[in-house]
C-alpha positions as CSV (number, residue, x, y, z in Angstrom):
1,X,0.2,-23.2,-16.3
2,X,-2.8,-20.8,-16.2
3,X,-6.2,-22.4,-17.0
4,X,-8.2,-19.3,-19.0
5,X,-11.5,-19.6,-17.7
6,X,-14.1,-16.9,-18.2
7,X,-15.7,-17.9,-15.4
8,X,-13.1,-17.7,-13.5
9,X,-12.3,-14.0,-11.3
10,X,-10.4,-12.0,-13.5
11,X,-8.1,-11.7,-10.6
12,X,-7.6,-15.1,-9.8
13,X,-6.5,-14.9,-13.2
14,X,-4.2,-12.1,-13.1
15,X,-2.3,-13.9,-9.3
16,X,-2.0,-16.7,-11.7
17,X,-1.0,-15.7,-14.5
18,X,1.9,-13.9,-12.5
19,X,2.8,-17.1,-10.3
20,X,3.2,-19.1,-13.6
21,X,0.1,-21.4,-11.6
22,X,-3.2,-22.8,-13.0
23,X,-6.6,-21.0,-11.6
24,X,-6.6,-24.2,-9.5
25,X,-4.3,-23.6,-7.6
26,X,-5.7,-19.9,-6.6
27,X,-8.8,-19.4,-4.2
28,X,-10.5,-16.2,-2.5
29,X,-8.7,-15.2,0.7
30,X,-10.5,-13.8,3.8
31,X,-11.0,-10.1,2.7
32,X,-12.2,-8.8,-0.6
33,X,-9.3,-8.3,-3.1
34,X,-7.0,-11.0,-1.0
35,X,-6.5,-14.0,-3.0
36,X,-4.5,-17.1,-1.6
37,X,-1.8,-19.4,-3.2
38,X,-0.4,-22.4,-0.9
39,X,0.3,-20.3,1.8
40,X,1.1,-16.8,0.8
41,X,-1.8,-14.3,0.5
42,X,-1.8,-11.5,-2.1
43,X,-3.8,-8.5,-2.7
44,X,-5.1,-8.0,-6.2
45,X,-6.2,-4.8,-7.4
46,X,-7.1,-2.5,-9.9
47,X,-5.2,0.7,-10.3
48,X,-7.6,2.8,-8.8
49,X,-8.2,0.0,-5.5
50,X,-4.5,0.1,-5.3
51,X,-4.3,3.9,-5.2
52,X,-7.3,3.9,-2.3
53,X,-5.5,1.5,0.2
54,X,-2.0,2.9,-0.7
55,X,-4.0,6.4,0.7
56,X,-5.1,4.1,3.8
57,X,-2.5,3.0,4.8
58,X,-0.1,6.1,4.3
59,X,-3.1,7.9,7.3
60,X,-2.5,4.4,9.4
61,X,1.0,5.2,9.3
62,X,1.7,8.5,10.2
63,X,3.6,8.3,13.6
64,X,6.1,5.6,11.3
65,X,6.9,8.2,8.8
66,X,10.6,10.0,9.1
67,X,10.0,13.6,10.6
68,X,11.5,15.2,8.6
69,X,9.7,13.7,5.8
70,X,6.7,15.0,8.1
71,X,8.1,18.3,8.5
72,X,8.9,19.0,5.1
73,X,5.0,18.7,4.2
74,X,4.0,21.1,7.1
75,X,2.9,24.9,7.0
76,X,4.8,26.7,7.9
77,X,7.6,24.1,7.8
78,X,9.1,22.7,10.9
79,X,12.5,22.7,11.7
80,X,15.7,22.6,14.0
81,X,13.6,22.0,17.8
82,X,10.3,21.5,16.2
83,X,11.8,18.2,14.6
84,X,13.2,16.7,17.3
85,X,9.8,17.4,19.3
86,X,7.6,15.2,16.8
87,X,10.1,13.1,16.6
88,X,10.3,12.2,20.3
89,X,6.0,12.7,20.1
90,X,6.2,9.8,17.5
91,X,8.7,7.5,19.4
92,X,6.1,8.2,22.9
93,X,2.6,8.1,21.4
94,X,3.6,5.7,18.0
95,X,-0.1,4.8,17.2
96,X,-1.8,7.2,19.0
97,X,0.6,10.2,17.5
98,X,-1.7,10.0,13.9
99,X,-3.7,12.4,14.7
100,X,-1.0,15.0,15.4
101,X,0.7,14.4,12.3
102,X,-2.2,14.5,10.2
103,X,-3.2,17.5,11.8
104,X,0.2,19.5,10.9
105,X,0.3,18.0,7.5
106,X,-0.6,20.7,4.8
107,X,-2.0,19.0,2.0
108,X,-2.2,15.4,2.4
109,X,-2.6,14.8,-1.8
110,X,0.6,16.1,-1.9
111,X,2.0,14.0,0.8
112,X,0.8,10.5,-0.3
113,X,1.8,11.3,-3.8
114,X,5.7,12.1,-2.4
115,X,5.1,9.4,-0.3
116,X,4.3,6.9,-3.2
117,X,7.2,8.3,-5.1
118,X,9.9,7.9,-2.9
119,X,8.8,4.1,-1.8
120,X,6.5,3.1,-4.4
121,X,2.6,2.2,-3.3
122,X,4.7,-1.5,-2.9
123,X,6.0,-0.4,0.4
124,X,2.6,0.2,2.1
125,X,0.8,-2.5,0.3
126,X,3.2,-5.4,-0.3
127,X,4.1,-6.5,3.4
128,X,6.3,-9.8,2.1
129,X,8.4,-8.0,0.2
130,X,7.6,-4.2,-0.9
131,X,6.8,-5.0,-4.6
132,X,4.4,-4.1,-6.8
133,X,3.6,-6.5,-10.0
134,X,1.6,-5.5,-12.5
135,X,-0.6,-7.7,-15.3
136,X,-3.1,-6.8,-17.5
137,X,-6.0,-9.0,-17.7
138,X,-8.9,-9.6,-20.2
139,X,-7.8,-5.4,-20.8
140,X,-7.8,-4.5,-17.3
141,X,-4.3,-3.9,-15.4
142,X,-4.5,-5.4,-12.1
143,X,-1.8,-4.9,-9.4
144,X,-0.3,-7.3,-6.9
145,X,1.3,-7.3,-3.7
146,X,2.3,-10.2,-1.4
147,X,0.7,-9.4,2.3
């Protein structure tokens, strides 16, 4: 059972609230927008926070990303040989391959927001499981992912 306390974070609140737990049972994690519960951590974060991570993330991730997802954000678009290149550059270099990709990628709006629709921003944020919850607190929608 939640305890509503005004004093309490609003997204203490919200993790609670979604665990079905009392504000008790919640406390600040290590990092800013990390919140802990026994001995899961969770991100909570406003819409816009979530949206600035998910953008993170997607630019840490590059080198993971299917090439032909890659490819099909590129200008002009690769194809055939030119696939199978990055994707033998991504399985070599893996971290160290980011820059390339970013560097071939034509509009990188465009390919978070593909990104984010064919995985949800759950994938990149929610590491325990790859979903996104979503509860609305004191008129504020705050988003939560299990790291």
């Amino acid at each position: 059972m939640e305890t509503e306390s005004v004093t309490v974070d609003p997204r203490a609140r919200a993790l609670a609230r979604h665990l079905d737990c009392s504000t008790d049972d919640v406390s600040e994690g290590y990092r800013d927008g990390v919140f802990e519960h026994g001995r899961s951590d969770y991100l909570v974060l406003t819409d816009e926070e979530a949206d600035d991570l998910v953008r993170e993330r997607i630019e840490e991730s590059l080198w993971a990303f299917n090439a032909e997802f890659i490819a099909s954000h590129t200008k002009p678009r690769l194809a055939g040989p030119a696939v199978k290149a990055l994707r033998e550059v991504q399985e070599k270099l893996c971290e160290r391959a980011n820059d390339l990709v970013l560097a071939l990628i034509d509009d990188f709006d465009r390919f978070v927001q593909d990104a984010i629709g064919a995985d949800g921003r759950g994938h990149f944020l929610a590491q325990h499981d790859g979903h996104e919850n979503e509860i609305k607190v004191d008129g504020t929608f705050y988003y939560i992912y299990r790291e």
